[in-house]
Kinemage of the C-alpha trace (Angstrom):
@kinemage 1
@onewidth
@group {chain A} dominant
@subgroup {mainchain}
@vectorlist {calphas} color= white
{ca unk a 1} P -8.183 28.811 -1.465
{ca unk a 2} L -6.649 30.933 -4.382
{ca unk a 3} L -3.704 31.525 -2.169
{ca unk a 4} L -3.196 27.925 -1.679
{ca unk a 5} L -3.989 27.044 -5.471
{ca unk a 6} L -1.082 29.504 -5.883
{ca unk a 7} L 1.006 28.343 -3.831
{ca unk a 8} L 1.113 24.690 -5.561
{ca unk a 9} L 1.542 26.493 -8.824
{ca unk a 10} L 4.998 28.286 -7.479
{ca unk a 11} L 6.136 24.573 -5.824
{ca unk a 12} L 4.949 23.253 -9.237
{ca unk a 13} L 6.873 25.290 -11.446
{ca unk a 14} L 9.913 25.193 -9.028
{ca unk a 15} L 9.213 20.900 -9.041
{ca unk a 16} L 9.937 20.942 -12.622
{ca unk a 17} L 13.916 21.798 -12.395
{ca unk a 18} L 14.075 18.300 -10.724
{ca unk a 19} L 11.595 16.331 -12.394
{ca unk a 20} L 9.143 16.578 -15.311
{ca unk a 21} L 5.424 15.680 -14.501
{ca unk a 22} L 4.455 11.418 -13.757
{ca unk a 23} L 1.994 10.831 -16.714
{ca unk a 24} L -2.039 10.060 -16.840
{ca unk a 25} L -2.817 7.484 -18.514
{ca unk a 26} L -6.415 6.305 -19.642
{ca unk a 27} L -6.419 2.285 -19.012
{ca unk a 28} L -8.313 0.293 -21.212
{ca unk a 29} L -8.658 -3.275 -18.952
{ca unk a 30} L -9.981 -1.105 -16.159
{ca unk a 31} L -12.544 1.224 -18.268
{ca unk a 32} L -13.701 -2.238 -19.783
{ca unk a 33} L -14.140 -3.839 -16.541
{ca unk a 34} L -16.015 -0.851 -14.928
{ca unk a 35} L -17.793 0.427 -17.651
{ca unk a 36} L -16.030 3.946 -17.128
{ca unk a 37} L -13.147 5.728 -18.028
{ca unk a 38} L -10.399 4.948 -15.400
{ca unk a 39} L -7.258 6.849 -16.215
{ca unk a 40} L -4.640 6.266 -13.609
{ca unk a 41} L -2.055 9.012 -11.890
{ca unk a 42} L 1.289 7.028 -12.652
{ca unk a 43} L 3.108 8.313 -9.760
{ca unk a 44} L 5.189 4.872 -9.530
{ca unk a 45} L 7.191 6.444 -12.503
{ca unk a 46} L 8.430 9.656 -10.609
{ca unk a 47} L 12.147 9.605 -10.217
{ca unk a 48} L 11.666 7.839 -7.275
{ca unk a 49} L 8.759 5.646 -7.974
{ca unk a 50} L 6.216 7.023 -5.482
{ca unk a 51} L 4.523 10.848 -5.103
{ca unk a 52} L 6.663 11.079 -2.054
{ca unk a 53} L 9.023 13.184 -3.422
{ca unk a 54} L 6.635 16.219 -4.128
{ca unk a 55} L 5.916 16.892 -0.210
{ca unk a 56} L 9.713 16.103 0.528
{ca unk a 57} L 11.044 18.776 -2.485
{ca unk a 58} L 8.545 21.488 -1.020
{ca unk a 59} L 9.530 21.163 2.072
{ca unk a 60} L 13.084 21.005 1.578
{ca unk a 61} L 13.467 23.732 -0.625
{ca unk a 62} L 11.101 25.842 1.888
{ca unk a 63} L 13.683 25.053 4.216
{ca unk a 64} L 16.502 26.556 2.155
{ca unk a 65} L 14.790 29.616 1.297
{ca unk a 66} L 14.869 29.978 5.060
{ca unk a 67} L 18.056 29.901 5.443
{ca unk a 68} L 18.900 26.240 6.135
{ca unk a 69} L 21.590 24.555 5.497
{ca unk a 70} L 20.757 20.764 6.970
{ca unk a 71} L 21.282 18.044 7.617
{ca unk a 72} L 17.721 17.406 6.838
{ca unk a 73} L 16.493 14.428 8.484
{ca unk a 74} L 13.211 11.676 8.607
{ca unk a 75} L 11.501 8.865 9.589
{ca unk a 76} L 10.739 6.368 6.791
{ca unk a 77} L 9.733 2.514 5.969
{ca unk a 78} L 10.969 3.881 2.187
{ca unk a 79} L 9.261 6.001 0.097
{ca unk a 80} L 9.159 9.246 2.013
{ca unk a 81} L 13.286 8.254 2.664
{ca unk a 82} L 13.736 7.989 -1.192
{ca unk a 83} L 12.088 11.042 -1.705
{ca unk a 84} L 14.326 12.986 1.064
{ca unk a 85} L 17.104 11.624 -0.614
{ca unk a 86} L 16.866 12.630 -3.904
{ca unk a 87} L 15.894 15.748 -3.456
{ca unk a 88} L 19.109 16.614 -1.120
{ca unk a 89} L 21.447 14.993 -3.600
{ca unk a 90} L 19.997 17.206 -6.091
{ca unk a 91} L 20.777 19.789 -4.085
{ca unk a 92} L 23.817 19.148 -2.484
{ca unk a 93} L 23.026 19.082 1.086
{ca unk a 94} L 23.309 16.361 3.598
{ca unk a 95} L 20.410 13.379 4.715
{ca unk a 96} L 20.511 11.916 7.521
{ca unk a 97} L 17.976 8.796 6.806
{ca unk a 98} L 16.293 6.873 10.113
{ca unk a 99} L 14.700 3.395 8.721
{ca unk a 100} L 13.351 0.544 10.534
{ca unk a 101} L 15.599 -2.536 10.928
{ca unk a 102} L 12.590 -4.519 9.185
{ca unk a 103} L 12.544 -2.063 6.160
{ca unk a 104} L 12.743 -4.511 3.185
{ca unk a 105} L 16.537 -4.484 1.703
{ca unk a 106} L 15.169 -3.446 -1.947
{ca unk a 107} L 14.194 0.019 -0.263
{ca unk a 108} L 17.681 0.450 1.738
{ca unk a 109} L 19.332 0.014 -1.358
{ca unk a 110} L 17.624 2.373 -3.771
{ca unk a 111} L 17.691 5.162 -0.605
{ca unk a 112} L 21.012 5.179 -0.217
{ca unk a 113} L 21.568 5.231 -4.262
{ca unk a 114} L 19.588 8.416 -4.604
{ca unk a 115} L 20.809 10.321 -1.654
{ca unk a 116} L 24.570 8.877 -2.598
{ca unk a 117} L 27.078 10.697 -0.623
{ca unk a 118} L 25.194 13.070 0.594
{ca unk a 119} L 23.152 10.679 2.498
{ca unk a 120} L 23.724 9.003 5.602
{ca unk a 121} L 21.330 5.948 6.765
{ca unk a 122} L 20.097 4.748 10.073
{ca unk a 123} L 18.438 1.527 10.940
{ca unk a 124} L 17.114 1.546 14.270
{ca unk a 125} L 14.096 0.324 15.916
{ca unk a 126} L 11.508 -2.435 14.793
{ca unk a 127} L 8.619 -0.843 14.417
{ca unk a 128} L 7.945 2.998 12.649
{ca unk a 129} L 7.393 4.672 16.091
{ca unk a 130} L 10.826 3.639 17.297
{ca unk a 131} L 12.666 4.752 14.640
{ca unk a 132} L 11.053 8.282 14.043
{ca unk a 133} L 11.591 8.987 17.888
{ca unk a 134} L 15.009 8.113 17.344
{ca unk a 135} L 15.466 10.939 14.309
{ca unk a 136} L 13.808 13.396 16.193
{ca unk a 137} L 15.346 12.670 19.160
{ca unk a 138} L 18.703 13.082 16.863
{ca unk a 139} L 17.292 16.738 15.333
{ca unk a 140} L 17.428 17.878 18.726
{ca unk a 141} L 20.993 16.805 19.902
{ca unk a 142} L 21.894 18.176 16.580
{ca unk a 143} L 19.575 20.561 15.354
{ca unk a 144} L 18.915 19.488 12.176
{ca unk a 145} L 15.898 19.845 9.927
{ca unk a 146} L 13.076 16.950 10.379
{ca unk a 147} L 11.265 16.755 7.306
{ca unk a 148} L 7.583 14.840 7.637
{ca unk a 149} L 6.482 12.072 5.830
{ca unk a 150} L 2.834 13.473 6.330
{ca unk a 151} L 2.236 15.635 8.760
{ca unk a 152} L 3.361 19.568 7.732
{ca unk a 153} L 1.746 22.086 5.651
{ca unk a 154} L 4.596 22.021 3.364
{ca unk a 155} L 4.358 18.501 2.585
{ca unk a 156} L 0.205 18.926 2.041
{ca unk a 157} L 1.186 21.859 -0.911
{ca unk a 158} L 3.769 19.150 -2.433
{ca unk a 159} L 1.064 16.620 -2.669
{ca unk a 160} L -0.964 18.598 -4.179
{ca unk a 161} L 0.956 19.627 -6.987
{ca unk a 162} L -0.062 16.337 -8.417
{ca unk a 163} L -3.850 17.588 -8.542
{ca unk a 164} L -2.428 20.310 -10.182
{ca unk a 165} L -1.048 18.252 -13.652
{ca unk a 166} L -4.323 15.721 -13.178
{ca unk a 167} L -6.309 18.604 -14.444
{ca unk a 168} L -3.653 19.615 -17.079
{ca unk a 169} L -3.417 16.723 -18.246
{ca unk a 170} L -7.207 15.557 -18.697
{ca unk a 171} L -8.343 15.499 -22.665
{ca unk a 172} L -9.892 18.713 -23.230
{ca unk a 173} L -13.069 19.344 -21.857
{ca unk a 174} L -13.099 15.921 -20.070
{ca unk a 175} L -14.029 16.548 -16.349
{ca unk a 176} L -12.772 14.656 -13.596
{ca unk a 177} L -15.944 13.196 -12.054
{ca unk a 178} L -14.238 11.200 -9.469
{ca unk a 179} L -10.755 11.166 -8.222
{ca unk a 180} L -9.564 7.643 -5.801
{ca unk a 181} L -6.576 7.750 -3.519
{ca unk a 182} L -4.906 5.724 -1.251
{ca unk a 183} L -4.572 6.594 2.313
{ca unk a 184} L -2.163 6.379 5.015
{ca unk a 185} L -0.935 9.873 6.888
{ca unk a 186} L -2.953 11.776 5.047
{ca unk a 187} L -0.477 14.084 3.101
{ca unk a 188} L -1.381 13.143 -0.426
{ca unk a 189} L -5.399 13.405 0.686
{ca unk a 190} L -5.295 16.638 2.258
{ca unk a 191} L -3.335 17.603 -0.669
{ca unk a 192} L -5.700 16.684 -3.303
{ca unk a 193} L -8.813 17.333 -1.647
{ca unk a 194} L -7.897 20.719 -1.109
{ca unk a 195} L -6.411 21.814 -4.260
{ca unk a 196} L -9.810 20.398 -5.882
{ca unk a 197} L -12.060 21.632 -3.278
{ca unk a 198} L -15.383 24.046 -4.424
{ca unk a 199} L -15.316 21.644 -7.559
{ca unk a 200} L -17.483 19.131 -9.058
{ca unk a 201} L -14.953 16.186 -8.328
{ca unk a 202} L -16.225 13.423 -6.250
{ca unk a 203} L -13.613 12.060 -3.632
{ca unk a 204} L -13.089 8.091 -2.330
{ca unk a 205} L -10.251 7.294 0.014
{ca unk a 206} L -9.182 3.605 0.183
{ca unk a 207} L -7.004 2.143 3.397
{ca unk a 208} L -5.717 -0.663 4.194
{ca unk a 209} L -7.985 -2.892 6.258
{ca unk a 210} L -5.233 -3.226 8.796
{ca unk a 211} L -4.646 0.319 8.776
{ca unk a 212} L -7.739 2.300 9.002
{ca unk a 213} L -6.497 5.537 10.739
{ca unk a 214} L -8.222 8.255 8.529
{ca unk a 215} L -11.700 5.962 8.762
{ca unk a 216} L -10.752 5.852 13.053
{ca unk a 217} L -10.846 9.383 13.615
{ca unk a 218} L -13.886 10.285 11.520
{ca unk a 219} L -15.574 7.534 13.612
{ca unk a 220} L -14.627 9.311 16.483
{ca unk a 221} L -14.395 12.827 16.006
{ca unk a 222} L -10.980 13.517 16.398
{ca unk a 223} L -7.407 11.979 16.001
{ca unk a 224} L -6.928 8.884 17.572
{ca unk a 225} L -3.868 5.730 17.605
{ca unk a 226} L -4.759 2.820 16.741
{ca unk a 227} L -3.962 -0.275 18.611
{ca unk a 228} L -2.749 -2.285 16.480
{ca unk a 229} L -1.412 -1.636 12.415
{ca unk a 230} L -0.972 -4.176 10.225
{ca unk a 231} L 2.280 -3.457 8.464
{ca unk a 232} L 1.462 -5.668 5.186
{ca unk a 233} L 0.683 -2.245 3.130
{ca unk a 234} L 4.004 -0.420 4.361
{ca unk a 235} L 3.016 2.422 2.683
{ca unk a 236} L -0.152 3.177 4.357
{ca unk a 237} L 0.236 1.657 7.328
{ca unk a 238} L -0.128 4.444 9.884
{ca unk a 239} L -1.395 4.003 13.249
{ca unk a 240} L -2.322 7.795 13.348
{ca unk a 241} L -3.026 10.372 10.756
{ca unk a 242} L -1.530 13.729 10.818
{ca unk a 243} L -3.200 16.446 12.628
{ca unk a 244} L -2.631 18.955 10.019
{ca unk a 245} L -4.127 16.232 7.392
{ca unk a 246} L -6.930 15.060 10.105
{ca unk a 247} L -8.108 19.370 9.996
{ca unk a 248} L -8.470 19.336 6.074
{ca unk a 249} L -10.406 15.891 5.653
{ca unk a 250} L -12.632 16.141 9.053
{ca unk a 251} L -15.331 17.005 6.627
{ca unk a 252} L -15.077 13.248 4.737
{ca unk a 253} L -18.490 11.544 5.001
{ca unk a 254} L -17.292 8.091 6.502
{ca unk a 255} L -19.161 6.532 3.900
{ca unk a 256} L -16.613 8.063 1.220
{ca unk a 257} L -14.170 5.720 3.072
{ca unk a 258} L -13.155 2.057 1.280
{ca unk a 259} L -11.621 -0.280 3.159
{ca unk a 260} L -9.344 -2.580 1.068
{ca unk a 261} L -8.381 -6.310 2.815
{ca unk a 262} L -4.559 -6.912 2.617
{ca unk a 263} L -4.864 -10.132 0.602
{ca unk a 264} L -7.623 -8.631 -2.055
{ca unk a 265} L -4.966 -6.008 -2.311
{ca unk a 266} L -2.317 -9.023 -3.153
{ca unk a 267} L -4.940 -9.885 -5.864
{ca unk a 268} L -4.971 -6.638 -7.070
{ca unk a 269} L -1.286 -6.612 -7.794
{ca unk a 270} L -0.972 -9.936 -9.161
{ca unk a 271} L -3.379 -9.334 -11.545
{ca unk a 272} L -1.780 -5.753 -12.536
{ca unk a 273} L 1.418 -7.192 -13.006
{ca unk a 274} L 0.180 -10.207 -15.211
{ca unk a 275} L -2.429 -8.490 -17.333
{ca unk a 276} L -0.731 -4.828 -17.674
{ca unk a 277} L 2.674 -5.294 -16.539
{ca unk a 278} L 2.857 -2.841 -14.023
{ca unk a 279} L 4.695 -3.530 -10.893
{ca unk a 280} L 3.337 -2.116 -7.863
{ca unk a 281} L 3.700 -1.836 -3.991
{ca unk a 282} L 0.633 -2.904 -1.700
{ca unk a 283} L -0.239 0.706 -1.237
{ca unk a 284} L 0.573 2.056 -4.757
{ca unk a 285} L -2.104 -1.213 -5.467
{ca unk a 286} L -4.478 0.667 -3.092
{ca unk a 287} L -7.042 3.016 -5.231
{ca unk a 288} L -6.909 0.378 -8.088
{ca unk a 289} L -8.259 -2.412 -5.251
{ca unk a 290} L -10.646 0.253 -4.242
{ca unk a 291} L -12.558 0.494 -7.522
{ca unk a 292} L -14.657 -2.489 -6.968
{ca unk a 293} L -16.114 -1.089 -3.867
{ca unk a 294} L -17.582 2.072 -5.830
{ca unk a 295} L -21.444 1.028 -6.596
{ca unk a 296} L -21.758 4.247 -9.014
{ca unk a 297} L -18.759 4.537 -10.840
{ca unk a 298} L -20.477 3.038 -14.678
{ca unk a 299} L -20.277 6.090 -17.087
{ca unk a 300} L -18.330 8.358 -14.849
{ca unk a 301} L -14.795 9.782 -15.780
{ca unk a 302} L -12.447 8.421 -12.734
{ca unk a 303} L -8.784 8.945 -11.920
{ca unk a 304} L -7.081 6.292 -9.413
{ca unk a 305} L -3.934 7.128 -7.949
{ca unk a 306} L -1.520 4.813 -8.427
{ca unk a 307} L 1.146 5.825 -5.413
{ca unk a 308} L 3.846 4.252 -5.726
{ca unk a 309} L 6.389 1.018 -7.482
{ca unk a 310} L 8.917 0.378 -4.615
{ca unk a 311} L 8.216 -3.527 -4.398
{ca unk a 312} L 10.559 -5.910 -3.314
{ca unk a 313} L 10.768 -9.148 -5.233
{ca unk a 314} L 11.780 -11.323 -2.305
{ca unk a 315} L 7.643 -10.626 -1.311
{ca unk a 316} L 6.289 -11.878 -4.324
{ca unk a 317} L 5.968 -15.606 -3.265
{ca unk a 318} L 3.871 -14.309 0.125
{ca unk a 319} L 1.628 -11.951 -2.392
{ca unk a 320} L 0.411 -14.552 -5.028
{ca unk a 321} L -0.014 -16.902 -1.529
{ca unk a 322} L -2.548 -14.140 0.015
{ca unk a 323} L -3.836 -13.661 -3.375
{ca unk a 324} L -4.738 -17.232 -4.083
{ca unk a 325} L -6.254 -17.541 -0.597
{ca unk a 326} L -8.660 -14.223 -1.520
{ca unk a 327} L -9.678 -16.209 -4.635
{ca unk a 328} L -10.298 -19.184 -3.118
{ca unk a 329} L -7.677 -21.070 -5.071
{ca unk a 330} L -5.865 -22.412 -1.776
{ca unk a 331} L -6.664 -23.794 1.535
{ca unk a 332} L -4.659 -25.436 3.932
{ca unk a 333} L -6.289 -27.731 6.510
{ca unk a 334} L -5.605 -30.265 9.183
{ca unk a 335} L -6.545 -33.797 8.394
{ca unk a 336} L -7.022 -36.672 10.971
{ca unk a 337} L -5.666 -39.999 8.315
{ca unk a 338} L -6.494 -43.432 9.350
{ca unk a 339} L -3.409 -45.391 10.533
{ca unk a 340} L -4.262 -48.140 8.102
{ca unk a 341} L -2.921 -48.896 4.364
{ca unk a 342} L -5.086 -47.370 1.505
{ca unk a 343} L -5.852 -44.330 3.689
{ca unk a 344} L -3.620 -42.219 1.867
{ca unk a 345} L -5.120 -43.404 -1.675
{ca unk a 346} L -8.396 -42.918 -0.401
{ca unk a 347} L -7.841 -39.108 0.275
{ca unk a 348} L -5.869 -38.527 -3.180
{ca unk a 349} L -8.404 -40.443 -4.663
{ca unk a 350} L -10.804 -36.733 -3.607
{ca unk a 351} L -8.602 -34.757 -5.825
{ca unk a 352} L -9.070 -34.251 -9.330
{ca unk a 353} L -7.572 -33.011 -12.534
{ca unk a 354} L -7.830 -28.938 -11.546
{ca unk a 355} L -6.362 -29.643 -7.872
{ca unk a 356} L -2.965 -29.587 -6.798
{ca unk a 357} L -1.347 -30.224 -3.294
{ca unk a 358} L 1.371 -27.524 -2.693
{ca unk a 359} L 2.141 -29.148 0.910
{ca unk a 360} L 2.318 -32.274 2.456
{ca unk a 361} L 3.065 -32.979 6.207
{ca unk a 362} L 2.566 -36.206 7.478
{ca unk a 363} L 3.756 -37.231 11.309
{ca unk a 364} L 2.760 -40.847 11.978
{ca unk a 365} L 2.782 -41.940 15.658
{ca unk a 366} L 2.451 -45.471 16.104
{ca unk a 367} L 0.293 -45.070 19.722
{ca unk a 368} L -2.031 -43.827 17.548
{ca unk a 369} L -5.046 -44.535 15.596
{ca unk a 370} L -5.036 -41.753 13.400
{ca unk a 371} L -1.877 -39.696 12.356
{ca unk a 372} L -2.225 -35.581 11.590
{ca unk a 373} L -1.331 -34.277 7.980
{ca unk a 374} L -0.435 -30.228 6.681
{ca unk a 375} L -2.193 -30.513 3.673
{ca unk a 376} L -1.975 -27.311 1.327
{ca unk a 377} L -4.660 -27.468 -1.799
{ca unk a 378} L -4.526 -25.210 -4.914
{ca unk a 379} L -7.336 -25.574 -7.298
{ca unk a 380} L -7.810 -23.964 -10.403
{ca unk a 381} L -11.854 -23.450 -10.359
{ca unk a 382} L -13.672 -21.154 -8.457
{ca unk a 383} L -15.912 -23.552 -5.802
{ca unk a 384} L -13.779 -26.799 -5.929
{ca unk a 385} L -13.079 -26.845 -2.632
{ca unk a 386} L -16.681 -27.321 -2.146
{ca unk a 387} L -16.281 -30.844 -4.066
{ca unk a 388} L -12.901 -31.470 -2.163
{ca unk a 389} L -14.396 -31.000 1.482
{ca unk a 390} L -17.445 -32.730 0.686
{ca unk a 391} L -14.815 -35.730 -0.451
{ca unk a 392} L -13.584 -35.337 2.802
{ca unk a 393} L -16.634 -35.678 4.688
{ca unk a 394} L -17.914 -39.076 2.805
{ca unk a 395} L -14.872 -40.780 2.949
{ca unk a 396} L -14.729 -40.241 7.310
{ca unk a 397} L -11.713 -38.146 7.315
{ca unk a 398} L -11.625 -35.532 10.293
{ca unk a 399} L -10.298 -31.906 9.319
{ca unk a 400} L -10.280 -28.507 10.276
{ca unk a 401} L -9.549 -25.267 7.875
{ca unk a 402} L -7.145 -23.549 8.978
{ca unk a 403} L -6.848 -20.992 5.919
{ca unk a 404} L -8.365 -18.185 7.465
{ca unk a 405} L -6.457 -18.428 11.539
{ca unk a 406} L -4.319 -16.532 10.931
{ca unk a 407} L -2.229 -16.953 14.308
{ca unk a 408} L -1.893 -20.766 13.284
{ca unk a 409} L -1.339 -20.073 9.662
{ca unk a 410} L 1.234 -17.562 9.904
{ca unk a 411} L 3.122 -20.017 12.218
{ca unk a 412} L 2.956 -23.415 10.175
{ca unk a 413} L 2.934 -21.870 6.567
């Protein structure tokens, strides 16, 4: 353990020739709200707004000390690219960058503006698998350096450098009683837990519902693939953890484990960005969702880590419409409307002054008695869809939520 504690220290100290330490703030809307004192690990104001760049610097500059001279190449959605990036424009060696086709435009952009000349970007594949087979099928044809978003010992001691400020940085004398992280390869929780191990800090790890791979292999003993990821929370959506990150957190008690729904996460950042003004991706969002799910956090000292900033503005209309559907604020539903005059008065006449129809589709067949309608309700009170289906039901109209099908939703909204 000393040996590894020393070991951050030297990455640390080498870290700070590149960039200075991402502060800890203390935030007062949070410590009110829980009753604690929630300071949160800024990490979305590193250089390259995520912690992404501490695993990719170690391991780089391991790398060099070696001997290397590149390219250096990886697999990345963003954040892990960014960090690659930087760090070998700093230096002055080349990237070769592999990035899904689907990777949002804002991330492309800001990867290739950090890594400048020196970096050279891919898009291949649609999903994450295709595209890191694709770099490390290039690393061997040209036998180049593949750097890990997660999964390398190197990348672990980078992580953990950030433990290493947290407790720097804490007010004198203030312990940390419990430190929450997101979770998606497991880099930055290995990291952490590690670094802090044999200490009195209490450990949560929050994934993405869609996403659970850490919470999977606990479950089962071992490392497993999920079938199916989610890839809402880009950041943390990882259908497998690393095997070097699985070894250091096999000891997690599952119930440590938080699982965070994708549109309570939306919530989460809405409500960030309008009350504190900090913009945030859906897994930088993570550990602050989490805190809700913590039954014994009143009175404790708690640091949330807040991972990353990379979000892309073009998804803000789809985040306030998941978030507004975890409040309740919105429904959409299929209504069965008379084919007779004064039907279409008698369902607006259900609505009152807090609701608001966002959509209207209305496709009148005239073989028919009744014709269907895409109706999509915002209210601004809690429990007035209540009133509005109950409307509904006394005034004979037929209809069907379809809110929560997601397989319909996600086709006609």
């Amino acid at each position: 353990m000393e040996d590894f504690r020393a070991d951050v220290a030297r990455a640390e100290r080498r870290m700070r020739s590149v960039f200075g330490p991402t502060p800890l703030q203390r935030n007062d809307f949070l410590s009110t709200r829980y009753k604690a004192d929630i300071y949160l690990k800024r990490e979305d104001l590193s250089p390259v707004r995520s912690y992404k760049i501490r695993g990719a610097f170690n391991a780089i500059v391991k790398a060099l000390d070696a001997g290397s001279k590149g390219p250096f190449v990886c697999a990345s959605a963003g954040n892990h690219a960014q960090g690659v990036a930087y760090v070998c424009a700093h230096f002055g060696v080349r990237a070769v960058i592999f990035m899904p086709v689907t990777t949002p435009r804002q991330k492309v952009f800001k990867t290739g503006a950090f890594g400048g000349k020196y970096a050279e970007i891919r898009l291949e594949g649609d999903y994450f698998d295709e595209t890191l087979h694709a770099a490390q099928a290039y690393c061997r044809a040209a036998g180049a350096v593949f750097v890990p978003p997660f999964d390398s010992e190197d990348v672990i001691e980078g992580q953990a450098t950030m433990a290493a400020e947290i407790l720097a940085q804490m007010p004198e004398g203030a312990p940390v009683d419990l430190l929450v992280m997101p979770v998606g390869g497991g880099g930055l929780a290995a990291g952490l837990t590690r670094y802090l191990a044999g200490g009195k800090t209490a450990f949560r790890f929050i994934e993405p519902k869609g996403a659970p791979s850490l919470l999977a292999a606990l479950e089962a003993g071992k490392v497993v693939t999920l079938p199916k990821v989610d890839s809402f929370v880009d950041g943390a959506a990882v259908a497998r953890i690393g095997a070097c990150n699985y070894r250091a957190l096999s000891h997690v008690p599952v119930a440590q484990v938080i699982i965070a729904p994708e549109d309570r996460i939306c919530a989460t950042m809405i409500e960030m960005l309008n009350v504190e003004g900090v913009v945030l991706e859906p897994a930088g969002a993570l550990a602050i969702d989490g805190l809700q799910d913590i039954k014994d956090i009143a009175g404790k000292t708690v640091v949330a880590v807040v991972s990353g900033g990379n979000f892309d503005f073009e998804r803000l209309p789809d985040v306030k419409e998941r978030a507004l559907r975890w409040a309740g604020l919105k429904k959409y539903f299929i209504v069965q409307l008379p084919q007779r005059p004064g039907a279409l008065k008698d369902f607006l006449s259900i609505l009152g002054p807090d609701d608001d129809i966002a959509r209207f589709e209305y496709l009148k067949k005239s073989a028919r008695n009744f014709g269907s309608v895409l109706i999509g309700i915002e209210t601004r009170k809690g429990g007035g869809f209540a009133r509005i289906e109950a409307g509904m039901a006394a005034h004979g109209f037929a209809f069907e939520d379809i809110t929560d099908n997601a397989a319909l939703a996600n086709f006609i909204i």
